[in-house]
Backbone of each chain as ProteinMPNN parsed JSONL, in Angstrom:
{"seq_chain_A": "XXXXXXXXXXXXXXXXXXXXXXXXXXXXXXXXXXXXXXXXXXXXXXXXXXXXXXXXXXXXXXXXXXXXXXXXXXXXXXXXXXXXXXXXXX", "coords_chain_A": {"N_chain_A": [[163.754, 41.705, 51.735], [162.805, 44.459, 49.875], [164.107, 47.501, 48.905], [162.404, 50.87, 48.452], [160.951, 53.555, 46.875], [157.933, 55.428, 47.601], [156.141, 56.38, 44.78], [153.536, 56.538, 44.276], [149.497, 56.507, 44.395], [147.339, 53.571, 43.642], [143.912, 53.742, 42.796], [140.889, 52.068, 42.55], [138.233, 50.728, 41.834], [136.614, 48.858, 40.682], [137.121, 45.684, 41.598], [139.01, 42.522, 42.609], [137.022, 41.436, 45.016], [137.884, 40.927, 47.789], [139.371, 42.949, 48.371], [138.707, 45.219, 49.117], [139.144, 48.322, 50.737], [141.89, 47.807, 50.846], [144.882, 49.765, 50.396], [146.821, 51.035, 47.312], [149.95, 51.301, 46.503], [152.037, 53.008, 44.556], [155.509, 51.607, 44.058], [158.912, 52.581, 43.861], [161.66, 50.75, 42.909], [164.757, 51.558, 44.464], [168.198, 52.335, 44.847], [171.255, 52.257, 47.227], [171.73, 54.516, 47.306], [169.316, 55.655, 47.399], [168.63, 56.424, 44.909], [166.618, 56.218, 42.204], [165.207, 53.244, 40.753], [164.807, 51.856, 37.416], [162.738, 50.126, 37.416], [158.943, 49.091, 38.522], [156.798, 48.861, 41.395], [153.321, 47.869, 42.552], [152.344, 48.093, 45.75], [150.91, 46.928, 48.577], [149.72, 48.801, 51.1], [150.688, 48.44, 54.665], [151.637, 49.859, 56.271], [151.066, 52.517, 56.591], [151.955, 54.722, 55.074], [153.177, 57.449, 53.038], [153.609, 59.645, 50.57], [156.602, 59.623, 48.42], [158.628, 59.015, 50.782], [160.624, 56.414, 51.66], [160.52, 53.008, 51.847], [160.177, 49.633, 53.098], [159.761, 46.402, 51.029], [157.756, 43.672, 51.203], [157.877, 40.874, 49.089], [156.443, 38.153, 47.267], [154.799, 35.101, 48.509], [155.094, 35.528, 51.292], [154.053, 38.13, 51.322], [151.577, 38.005, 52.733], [151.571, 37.247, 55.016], [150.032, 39.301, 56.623], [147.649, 40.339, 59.221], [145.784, 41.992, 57.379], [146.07, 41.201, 54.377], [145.815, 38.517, 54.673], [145.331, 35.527, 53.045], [144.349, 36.885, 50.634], [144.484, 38.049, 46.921], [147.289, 39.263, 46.959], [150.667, 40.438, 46.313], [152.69, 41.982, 47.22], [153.876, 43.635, 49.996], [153.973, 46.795, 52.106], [156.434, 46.871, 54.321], [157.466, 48.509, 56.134], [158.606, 51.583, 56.902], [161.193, 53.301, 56.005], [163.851, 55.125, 58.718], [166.707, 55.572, 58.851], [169.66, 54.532, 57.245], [172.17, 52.767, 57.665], [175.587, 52.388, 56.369], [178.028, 50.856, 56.543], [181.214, 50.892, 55.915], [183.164, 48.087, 54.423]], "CA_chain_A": [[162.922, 42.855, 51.357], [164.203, 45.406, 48.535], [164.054, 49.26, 49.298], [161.704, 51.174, 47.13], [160.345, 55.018, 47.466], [156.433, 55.449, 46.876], [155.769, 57.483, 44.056], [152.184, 57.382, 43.646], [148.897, 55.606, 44.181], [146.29, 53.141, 42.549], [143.115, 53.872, 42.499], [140.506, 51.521, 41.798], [136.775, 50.797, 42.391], [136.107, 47.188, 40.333], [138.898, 44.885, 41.823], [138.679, 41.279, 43.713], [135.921, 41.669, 46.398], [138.419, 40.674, 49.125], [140.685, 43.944, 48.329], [138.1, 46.163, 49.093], [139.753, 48.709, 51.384], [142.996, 48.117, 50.529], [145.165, 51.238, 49.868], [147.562, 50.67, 46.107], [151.077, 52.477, 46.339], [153.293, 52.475, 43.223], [156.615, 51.621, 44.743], [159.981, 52.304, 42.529], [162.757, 50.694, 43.539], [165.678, 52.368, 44.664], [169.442, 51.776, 45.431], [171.459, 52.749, 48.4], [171.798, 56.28, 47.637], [167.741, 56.198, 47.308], [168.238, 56.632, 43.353], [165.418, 55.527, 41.742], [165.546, 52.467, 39.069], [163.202, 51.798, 36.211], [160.902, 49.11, 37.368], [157.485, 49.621, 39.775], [155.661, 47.284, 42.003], [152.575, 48.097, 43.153], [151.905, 47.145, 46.995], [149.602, 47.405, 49.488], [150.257, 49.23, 52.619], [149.893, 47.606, 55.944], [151.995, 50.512, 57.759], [150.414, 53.911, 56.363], [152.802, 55.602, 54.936], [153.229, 58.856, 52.409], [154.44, 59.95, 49.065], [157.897, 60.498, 48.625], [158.819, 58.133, 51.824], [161.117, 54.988, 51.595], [160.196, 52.255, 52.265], [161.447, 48.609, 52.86], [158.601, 46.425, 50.697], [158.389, 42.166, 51.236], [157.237, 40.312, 48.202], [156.001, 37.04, 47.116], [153.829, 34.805, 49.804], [155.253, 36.453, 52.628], [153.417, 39.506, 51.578], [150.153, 37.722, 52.494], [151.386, 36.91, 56.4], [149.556, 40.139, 57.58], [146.423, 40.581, 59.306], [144.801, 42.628, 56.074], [146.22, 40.33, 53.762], [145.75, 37.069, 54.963], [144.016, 34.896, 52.221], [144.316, 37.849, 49.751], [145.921, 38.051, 46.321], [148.296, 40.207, 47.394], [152.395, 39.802, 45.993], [153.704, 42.835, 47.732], [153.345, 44.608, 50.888], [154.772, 47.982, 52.293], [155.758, 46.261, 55.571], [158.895, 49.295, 56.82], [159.172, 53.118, 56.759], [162.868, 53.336, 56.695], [164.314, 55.827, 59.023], [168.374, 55.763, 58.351], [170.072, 53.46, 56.748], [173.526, 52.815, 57.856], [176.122, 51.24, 55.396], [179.767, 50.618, 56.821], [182.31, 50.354, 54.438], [183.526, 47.288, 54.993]], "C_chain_A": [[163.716, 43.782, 50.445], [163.508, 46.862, 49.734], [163.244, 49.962, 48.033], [161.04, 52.906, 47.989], [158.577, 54.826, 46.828], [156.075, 56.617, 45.959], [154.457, 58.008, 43.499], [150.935, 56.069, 44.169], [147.912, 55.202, 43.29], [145.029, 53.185, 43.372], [141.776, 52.938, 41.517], [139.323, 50.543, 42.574], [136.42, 48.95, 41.997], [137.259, 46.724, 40.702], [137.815, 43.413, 42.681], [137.851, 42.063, 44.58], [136.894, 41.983, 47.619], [139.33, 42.134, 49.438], [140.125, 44.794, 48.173], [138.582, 47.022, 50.228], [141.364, 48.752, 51.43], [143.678, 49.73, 49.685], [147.039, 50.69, 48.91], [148.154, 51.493, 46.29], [151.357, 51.647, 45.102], [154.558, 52.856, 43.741], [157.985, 51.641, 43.269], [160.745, 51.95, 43.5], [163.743, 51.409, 43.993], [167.141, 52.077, 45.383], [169.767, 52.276, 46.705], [171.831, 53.981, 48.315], [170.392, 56.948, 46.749], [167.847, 56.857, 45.879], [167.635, 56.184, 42.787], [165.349, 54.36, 40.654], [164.095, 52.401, 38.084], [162.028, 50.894, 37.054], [160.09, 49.954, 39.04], [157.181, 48.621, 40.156], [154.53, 48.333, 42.23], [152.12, 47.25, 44.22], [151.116, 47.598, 47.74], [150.516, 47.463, 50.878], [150.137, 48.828, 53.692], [150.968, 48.367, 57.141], [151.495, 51.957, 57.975], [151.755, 55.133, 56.49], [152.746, 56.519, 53.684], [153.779, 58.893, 51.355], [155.863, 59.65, 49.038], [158.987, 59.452, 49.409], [159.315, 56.976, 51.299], [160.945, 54.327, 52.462], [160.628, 50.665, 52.24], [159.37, 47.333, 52.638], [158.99, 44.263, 50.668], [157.381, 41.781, 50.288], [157.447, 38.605, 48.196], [154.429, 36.492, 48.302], [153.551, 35.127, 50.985], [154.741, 37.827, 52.559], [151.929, 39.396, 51.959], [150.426, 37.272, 54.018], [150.978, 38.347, 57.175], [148.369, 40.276, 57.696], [145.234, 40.766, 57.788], [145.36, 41.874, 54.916], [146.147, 38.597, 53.42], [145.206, 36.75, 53.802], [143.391, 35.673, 50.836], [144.99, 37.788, 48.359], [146.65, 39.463, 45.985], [149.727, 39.552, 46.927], [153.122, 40.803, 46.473], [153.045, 43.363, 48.925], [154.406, 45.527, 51.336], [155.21, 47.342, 53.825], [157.004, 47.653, 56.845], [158.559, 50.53, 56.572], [160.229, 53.374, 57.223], [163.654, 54.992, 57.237], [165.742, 56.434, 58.688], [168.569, 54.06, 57.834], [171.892, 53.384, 56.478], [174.168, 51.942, 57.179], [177.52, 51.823, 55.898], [180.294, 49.878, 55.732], [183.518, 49.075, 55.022], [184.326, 46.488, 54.094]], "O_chain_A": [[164.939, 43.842, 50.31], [162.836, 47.004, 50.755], [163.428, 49.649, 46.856], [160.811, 53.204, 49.162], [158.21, 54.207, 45.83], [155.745, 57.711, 46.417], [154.141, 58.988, 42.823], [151.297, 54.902, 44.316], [147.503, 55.915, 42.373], [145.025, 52.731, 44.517], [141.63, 53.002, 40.296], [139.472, 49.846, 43.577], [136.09, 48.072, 42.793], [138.329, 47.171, 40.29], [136.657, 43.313, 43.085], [138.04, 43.259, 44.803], [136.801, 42.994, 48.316], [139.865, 42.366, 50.522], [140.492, 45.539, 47.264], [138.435, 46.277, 51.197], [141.982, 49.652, 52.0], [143.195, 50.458, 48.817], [148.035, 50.223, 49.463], [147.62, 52.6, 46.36], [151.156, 50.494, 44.718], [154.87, 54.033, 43.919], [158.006, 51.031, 42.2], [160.761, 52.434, 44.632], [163.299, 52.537, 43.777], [167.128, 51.578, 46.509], [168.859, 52.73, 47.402], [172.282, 54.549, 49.31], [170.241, 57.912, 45.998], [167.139, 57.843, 45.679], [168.171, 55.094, 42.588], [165.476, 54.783, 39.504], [162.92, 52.768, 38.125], [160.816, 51.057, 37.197], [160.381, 50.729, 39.951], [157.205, 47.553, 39.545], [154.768, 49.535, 42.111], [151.653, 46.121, 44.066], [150.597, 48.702, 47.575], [151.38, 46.785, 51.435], [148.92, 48.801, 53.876], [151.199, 47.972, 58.284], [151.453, 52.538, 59.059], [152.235, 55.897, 57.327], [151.789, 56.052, 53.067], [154.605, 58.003, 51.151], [156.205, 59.334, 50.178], [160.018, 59.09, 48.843], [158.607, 56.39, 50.48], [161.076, 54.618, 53.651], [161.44, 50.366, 51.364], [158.378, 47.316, 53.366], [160.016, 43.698, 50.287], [156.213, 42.146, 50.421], [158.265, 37.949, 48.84], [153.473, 37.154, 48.705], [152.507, 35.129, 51.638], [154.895, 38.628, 53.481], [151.111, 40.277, 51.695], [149.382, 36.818, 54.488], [151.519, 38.577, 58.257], [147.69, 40.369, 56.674], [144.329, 40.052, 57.355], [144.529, 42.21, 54.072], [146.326, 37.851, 52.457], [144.499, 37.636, 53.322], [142.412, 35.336, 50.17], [146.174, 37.46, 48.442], [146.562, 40.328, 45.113], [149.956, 38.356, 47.109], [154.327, 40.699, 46.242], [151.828, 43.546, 48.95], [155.586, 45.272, 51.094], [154.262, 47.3, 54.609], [157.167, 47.535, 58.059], [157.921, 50.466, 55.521], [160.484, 53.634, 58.399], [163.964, 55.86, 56.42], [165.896, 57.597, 58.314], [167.973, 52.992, 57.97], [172.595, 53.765, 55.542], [173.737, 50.79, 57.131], [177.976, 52.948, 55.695], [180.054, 48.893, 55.034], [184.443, 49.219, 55.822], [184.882, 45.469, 54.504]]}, "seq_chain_B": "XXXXXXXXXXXXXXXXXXXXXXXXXXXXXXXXXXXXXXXXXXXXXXXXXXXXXXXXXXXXXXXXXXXXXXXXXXXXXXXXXXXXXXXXXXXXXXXX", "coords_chain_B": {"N_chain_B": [[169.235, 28.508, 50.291], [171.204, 31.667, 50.776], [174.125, 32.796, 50.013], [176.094, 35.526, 51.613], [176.936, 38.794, 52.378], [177.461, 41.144, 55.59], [176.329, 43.962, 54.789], [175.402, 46.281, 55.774], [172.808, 48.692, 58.345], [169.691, 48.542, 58.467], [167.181, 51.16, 59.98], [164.395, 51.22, 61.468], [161.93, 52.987, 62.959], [158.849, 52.983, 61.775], [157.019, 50.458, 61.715], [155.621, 47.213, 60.519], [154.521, 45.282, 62.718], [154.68, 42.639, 64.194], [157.483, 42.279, 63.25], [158.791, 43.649, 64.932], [160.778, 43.056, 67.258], [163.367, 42.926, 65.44], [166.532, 42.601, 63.872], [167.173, 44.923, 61.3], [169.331, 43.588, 58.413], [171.072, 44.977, 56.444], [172.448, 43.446, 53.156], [174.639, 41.961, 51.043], [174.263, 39.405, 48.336], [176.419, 36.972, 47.417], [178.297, 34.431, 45.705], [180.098, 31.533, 46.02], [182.421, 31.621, 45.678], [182.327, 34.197, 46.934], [182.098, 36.418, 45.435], [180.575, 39.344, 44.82], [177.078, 39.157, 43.775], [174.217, 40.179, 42.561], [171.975, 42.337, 43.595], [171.896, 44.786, 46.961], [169.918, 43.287, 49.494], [167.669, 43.735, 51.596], [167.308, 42.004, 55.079], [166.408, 40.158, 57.688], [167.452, 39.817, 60.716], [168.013, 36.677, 62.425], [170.045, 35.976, 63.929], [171.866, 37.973, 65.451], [174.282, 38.843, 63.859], [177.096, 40.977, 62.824], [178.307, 44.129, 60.874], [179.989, 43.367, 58.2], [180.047, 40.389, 58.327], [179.731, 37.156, 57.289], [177.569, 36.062, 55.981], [174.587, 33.134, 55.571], [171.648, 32.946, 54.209], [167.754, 32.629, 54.269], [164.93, 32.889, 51.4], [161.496, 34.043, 50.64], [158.107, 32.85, 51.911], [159.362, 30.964, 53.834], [161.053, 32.484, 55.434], [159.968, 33.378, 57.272], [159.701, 31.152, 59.246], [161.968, 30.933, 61.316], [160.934, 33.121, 62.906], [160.0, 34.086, 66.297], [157.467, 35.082, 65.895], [154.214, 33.974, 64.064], [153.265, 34.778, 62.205], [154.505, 37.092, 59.92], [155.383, 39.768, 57.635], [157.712, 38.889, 56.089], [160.613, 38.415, 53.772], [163.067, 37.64, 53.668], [165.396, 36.325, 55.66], [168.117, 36.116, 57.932], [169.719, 33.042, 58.827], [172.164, 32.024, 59.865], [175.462, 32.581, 60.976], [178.806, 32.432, 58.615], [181.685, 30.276, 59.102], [183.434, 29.294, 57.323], [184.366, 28.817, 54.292], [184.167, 25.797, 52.103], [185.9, 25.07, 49.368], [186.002, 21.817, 47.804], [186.898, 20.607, 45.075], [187.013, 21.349, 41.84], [185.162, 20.458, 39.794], [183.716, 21.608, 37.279], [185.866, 21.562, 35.594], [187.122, 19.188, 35.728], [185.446, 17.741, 33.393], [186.323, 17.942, 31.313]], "CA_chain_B": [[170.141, 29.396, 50.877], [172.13, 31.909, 49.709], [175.265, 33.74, 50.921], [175.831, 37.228, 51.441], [177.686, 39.582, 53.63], [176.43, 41.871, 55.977], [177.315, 45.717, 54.52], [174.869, 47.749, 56.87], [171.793, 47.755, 58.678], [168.458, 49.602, 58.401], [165.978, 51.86, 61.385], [163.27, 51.869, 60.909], [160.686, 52.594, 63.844], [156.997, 52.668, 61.603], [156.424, 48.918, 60.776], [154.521, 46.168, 60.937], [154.048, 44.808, 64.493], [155.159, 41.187, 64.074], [159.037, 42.428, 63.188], [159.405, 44.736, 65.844], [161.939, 43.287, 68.076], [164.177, 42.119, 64.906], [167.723, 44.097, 63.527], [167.122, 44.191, 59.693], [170.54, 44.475, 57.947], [171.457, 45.473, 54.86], [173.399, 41.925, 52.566], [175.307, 41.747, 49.372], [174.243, 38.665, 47.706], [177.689, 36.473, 47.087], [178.33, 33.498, 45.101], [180.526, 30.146, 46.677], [183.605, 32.409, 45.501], [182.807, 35.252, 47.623], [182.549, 37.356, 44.433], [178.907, 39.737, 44.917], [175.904, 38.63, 43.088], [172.878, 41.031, 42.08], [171.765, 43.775, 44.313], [171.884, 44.147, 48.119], [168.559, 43.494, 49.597], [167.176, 43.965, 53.667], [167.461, 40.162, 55.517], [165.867, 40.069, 58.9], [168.613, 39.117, 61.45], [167.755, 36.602, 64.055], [171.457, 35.462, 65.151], [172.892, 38.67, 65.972], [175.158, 39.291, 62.69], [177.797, 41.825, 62.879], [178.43, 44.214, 59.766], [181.725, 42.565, 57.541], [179.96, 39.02, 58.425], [179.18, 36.488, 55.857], [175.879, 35.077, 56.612], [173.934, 32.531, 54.986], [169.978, 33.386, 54.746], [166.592, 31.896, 53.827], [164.344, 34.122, 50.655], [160.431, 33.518, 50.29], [157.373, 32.59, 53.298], [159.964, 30.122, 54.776], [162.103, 33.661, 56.284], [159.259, 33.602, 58.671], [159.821, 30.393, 60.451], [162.806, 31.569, 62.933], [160.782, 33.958, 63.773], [158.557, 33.913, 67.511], [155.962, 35.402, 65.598], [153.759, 32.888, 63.3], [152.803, 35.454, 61.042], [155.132, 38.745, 59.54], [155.743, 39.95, 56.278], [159.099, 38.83, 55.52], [160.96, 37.42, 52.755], [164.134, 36.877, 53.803], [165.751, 36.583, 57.089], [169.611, 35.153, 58.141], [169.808, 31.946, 59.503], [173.745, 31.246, 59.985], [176.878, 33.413, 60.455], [179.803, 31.355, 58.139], [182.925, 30.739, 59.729], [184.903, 29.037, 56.669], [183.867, 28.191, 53.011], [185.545, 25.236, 51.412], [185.196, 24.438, 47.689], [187.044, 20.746, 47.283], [187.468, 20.328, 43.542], [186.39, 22.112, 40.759], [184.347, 20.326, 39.273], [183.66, 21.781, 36.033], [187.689, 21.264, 35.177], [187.09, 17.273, 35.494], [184.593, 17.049, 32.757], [187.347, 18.706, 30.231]], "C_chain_B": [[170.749, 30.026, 50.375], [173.175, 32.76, 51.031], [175.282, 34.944, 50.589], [176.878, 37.49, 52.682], [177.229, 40.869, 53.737], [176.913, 43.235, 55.639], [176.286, 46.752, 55.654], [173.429, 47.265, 57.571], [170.613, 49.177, 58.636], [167.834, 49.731, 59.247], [165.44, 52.476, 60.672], [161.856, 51.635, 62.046], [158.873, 52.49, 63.437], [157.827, 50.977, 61.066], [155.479, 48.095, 61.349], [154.865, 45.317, 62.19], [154.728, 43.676, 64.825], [157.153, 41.709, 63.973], [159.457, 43.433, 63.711], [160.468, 44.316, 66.653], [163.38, 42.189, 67.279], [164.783, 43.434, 64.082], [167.12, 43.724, 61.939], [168.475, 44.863, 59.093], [170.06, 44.269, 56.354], [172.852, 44.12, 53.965], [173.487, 41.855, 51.294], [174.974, 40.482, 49.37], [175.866, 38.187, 47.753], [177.488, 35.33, 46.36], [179.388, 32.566, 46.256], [181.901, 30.791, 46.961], [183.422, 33.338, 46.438], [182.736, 36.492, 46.797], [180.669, 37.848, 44.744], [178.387, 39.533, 43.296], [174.8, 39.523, 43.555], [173.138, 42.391, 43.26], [171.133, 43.293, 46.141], [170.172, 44.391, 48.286], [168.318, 43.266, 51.728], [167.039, 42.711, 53.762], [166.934, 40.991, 56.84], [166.886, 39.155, 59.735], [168.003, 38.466, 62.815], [169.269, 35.662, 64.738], [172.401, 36.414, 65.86], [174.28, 39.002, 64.676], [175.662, 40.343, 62.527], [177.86, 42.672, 61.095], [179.892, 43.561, 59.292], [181.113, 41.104, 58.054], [179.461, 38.588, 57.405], [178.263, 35.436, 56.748], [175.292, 34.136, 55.272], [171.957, 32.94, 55.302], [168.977, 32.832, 53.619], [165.497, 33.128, 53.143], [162.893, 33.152, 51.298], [159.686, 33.421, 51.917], [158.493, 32.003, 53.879], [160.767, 30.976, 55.658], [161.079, 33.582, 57.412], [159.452, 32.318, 59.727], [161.069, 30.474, 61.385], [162.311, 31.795, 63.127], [160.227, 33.682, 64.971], [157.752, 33.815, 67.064], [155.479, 34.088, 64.444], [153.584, 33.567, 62.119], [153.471, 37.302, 60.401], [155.124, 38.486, 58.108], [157.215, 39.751, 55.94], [159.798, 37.853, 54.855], [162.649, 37.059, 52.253], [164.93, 37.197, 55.406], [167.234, 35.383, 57.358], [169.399, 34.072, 59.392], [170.904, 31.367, 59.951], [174.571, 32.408, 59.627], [177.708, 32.11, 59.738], [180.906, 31.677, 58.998], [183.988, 30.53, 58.539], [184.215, 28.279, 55.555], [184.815, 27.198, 52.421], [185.354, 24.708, 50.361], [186.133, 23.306, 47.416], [187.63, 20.77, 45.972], [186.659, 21.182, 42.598], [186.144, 21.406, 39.465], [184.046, 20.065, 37.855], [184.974, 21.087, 35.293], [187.315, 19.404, 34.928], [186.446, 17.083, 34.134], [185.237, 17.452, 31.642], [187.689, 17.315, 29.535]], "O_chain_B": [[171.222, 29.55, 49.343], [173.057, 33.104, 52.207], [174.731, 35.473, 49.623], [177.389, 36.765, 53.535], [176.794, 41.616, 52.86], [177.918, 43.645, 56.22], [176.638, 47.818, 56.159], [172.936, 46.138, 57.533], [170.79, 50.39, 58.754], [167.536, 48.664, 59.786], [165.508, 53.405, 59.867], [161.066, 50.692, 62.093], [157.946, 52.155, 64.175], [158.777, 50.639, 60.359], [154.762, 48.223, 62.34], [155.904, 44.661, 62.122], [155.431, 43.734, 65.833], [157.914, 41.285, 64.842], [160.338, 44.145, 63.229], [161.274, 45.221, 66.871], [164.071, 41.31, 67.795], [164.294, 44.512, 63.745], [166.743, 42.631, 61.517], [168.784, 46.053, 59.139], [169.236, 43.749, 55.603], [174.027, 44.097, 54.331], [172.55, 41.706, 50.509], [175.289, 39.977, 50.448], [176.636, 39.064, 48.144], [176.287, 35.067, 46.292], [179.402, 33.011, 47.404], [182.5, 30.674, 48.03], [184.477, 33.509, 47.048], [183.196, 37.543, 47.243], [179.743, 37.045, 44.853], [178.924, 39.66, 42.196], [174.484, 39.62, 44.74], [174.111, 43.076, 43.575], [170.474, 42.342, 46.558], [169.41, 45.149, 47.685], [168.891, 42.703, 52.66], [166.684, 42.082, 52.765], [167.034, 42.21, 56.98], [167.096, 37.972, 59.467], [167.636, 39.048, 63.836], [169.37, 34.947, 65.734], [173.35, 36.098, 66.578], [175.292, 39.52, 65.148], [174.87, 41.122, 61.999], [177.523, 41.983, 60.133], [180.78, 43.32, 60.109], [182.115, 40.418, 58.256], [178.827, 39.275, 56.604], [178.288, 34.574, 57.626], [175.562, 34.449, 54.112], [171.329, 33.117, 56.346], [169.252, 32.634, 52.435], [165.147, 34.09, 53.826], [162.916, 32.144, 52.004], [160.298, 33.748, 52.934], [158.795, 32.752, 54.808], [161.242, 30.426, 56.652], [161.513, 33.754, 58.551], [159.353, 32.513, 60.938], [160.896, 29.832, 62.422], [162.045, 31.11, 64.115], [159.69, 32.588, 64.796], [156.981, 32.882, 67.288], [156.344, 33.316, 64.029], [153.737, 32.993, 61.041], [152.882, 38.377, 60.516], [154.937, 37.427, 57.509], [157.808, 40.716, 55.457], [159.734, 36.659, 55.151], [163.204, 36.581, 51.263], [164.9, 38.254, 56.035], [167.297, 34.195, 57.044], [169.026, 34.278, 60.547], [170.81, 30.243, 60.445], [174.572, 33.058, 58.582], [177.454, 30.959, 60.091], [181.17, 32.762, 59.515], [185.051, 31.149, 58.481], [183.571, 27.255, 55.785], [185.996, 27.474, 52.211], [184.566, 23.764, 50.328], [187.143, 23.633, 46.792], [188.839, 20.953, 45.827], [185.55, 21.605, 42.927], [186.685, 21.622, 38.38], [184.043, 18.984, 37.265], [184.893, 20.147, 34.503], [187.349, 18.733, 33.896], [186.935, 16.111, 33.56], [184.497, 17.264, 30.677], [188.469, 17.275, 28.584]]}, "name": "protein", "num_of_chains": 2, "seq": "XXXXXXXXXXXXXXXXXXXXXXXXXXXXXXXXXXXXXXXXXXXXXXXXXXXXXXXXXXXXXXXXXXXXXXXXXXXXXXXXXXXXXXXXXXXXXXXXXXXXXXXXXXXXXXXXXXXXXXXXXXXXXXXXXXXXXXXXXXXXXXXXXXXXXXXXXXXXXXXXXXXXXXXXXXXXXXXXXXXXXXXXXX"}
C-alpha cells in the first residue's frame, strides 16, 4: 500500500452504473514526513474518511477485494486512516 | 517477490474490517545487493517481522492469499523473514 493524504473530492453524476454511490477522493501521495509529491490517484473510500487525513491507499486488483467494490472498475481504494507512524532508525 | 527491510510500522485503528488483526509495517524496497530500491511502501505482516529485518514479500491480489480472510484490500503483504542472501557468481562478468 503507498501512503497518500486526501486532498479533495470527485464529483460526478454520468459514470459506470455499478459506481453509483461510490464516494471519489483525490489522494496525493506523500513521503514519510507526510510531504506531499506531484502525482494523484483518485480512490474510492471504503473506510470514510476526511480531507486533510492520511491515509494508507491499496491499488491494482486488490482494490476490488471489498464488499463495495467487488466486480467494480475500481484501481484504488482508501482501505487505512493512519494513526502514527513509527519509523526506527535502523 | 521482492526484498526489503523492515524500517517501521504503521497504527492505524479506522480500516477496513478484513485487515484488522494484521501489523502493517513500513519496507524499503532492496535489490539482491542489499542496496534500497524506489520508495518505502506499507506490506501487511503475517510472520511477525521485527523492525531491522529483511523480509521478502508478495505485491498485487496474490498479498491476499496468507491471509484468513478471502477477501481484503491488500497489495502487498510479507511472506518470509531472510536469514542469509547468497549471490554465487556474477554473472554479468562471464559474458565479458
Amino acid at each position: 500500500m503507498i501512503l497518500g493524504k486526501i486532498i479533495g473530492t470527485v464529483w460526478s453524476t454520468r459514470k459506470e452504473e455499478t459506481l453509483v454511490g461510490a464516494k471519489f477522493l483525490i489522494v496525493r501521495q506523500v513521503n514519510l514526513k507526510y510531504e506531499e509529491k506531484e502525482n494523484f490517484i483518485v480512490a474510492v473510500d471504503s473506510v470514510g474518511v476526511g480531507l486533510g487525513e492520511i491515509v494508507l491507499v491499496a491499488q491494482g486488483s486488490s482494490a476490488r477485494q471489498t464488499t463495495f467494490t467487488k466486480n467494480k472498475p475500481v484501481d484504488a481504494v482508501i482501505m487505512a486512516k493512519v494513526d502514527k507512524l513509527d519509523i526506527t532508525k535502523v | 517477490m521482492v526484498l526489503g527491510k523492515v524500517i517501521g510500522t504503521i497504527w492505524a485503528t479506522k480500516k477496513y474490517s478484513a485487515v484488522n488483526n494484521y501489523k502493517m509495517q513500513l519496507v524499503q524496497p532492496m535489490n539482491a545487493e542489499l542496496e534500497n530500491i524506489g520508495e518505502p511502501i506499507v506490506v501487511l505482516d503475517t510472520v511477525g517481522a521485527g523492525p531491522g529485518e529483511i523480509v521478502y514479500y508478495i505485491t498485487s491480489s496474490e498479498a491476499v492469499i496468507p491471509l484468513e480472510v478471502d477477501e481484503a484490500p491488500v497489495d502487498a503483504s510479507i511472506v518470509g523473514i531472510i536469514d542469509y542472501v547468497n549471490i554465487v557468481a556474477d554473472i554479468n562478468k562471464k559474458n565479458e
